[in-house]
Structure formats: structure tokens, C-alpha cells
C-alpha positions as a Markdown table, in Angstrom:
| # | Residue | x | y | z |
|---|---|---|---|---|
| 1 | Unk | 6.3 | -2.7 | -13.8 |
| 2 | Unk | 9.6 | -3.8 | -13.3 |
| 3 | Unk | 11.6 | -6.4 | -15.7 |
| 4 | Unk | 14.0 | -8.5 | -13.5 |
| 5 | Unk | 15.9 | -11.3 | -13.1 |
| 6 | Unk | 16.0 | -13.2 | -9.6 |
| 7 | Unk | 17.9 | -16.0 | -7.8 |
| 8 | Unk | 15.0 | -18.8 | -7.6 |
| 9 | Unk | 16.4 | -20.2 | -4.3 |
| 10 | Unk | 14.7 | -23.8 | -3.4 |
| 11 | Unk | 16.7 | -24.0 | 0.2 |
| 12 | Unk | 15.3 | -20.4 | 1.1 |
| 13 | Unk | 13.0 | -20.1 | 3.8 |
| 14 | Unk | 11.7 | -16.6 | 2.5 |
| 15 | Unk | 11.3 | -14.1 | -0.7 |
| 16 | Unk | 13.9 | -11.0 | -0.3 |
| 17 | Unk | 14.8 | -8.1 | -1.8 |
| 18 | Unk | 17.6 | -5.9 | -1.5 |
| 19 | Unk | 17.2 | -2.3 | 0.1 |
| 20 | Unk | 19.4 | -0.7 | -3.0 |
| 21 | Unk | 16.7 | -1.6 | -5.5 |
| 22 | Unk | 14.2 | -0.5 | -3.5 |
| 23 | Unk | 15.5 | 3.3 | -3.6 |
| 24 | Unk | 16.5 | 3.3 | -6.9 |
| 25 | Unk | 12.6 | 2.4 | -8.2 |
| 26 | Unk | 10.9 | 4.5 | -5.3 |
| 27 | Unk | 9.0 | 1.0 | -3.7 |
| 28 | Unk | 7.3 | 1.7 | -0.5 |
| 29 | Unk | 8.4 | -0.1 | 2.5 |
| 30 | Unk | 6.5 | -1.5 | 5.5 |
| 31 | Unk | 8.3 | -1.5 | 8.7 |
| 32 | Unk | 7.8 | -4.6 | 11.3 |
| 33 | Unk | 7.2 | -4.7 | 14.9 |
| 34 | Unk | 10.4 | -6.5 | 15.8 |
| 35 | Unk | 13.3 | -7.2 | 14.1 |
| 36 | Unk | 13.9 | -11.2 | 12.7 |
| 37 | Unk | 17.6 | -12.7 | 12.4 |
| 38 | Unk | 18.5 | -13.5 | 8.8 |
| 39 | Unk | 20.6 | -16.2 | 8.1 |
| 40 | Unk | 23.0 | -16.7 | 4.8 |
| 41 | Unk | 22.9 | -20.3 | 3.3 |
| 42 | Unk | 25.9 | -21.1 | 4.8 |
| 43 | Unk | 24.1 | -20.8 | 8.5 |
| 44 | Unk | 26.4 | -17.3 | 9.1 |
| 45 | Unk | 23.9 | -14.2 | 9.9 |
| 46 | Unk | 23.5 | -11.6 | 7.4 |
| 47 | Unk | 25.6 | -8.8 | 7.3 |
| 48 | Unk | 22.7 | -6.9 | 7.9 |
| 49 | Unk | 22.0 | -9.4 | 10.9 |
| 50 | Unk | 17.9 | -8.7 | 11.1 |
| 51 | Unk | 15.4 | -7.1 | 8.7 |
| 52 | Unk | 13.0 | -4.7 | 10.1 |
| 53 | Unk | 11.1 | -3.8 | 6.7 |
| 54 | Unk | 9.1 | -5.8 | 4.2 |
| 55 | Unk | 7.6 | -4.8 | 0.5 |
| 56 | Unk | 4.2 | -6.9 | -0.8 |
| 57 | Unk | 4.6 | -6.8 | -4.4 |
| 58 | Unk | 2.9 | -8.5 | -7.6 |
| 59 | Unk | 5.6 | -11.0 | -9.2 |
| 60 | Unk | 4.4 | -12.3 | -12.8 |
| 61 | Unk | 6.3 | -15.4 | -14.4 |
| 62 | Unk | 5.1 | -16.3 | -17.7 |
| 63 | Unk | 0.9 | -16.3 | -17.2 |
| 64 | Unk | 1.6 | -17.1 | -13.1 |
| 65 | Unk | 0.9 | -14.1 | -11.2 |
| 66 | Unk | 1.1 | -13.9 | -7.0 |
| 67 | Unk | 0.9 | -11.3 | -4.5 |
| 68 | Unk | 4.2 | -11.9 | -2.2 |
| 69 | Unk | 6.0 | -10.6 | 1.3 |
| 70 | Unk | 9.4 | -10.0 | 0.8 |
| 71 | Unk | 11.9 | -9.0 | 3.2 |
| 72 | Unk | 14.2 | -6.1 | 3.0 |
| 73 | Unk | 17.9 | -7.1 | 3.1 |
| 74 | Unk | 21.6 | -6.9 | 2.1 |
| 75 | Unk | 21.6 | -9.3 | -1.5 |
| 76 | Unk | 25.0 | -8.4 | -1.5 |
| 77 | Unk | 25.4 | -8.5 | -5.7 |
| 78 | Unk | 21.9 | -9.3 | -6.1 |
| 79 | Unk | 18.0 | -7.5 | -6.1 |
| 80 | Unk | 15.8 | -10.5 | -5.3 |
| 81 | Unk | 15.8 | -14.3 | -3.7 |
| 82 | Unk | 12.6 | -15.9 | -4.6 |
| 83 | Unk | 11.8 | -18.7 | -2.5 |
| 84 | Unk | 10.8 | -22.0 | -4.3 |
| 85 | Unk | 8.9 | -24.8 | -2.6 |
């Protein structure tokens, strides 16, 4: 169980999570079939310009639990972007 804080993003089109924290806990990562373009919030493309790997993981807020995709990423200062719609 991990105890983090996240960027609740309501103009994200996805859940992410950055490659960094990954290693430092040990996650497992699933590797896709093709790469897909990620784009900033200011329409520029990542720095990492594609992700090719995703983690499903169990995120808990208060009593709301969810099993969620997210993609694998450059956060620059941050570990996760949780989409909100």
C-alpha cells in the first residue's frame, strides 16, 4: 500500500504515473503494442513524446475504491495525474 498525494486533473484525458516512482516501489509494468503520443496541457508533446508501458493499480480515496490503467510517463516534479470526469 502506498500513501500518496496526486494532481486530480479534470482537463486530463488519462490517469499517469511517473516511471521514477515506479522503480523506487518495485510496481510491475505492462508494456503496449504501439506507442501513443502524449500531450502536456499546454497541447506541446511530452518530453517523453509516447508511452509504451502502463500499470493497473487499486486507488482508495476515503471509502471509494477503483481498479485503474495508468500510463507510464515523464510527471516531471510529480508521481501521479489522476483524471477527473
Amino acid at each position: 500500500m502506498f500513501c500518496k498525494q496526486a494532481l486530480v486533473d479534470s482537463g486530463s484525458s488519462s490517469s499517469s504515473i511517473s516511471q521514477k516512482f515506479l522503480k523506487e516501489n518495485n510496481i510491475d509494468i505492462h508494456k503496449l503494442l504501439f506507442p501513443i503520443t502524449c500531450y502536456n496541457a499546454n497541447g506541446s508533446t511530452n518530453r517523453d513524446r509516447s508511452f509504451t508501458k502502463v500499470v493497473e493499480m487499486n486507488i482508495t480515496i476515503n471509502n471509494y475504491q477503483e481498479l485503474i490503467q495508468l500510463s507510464v510517463i515523464n510527471l516531471g516534479n510529480h508521481n501521479l495525474f489522476l483524471e477527473y470526469n
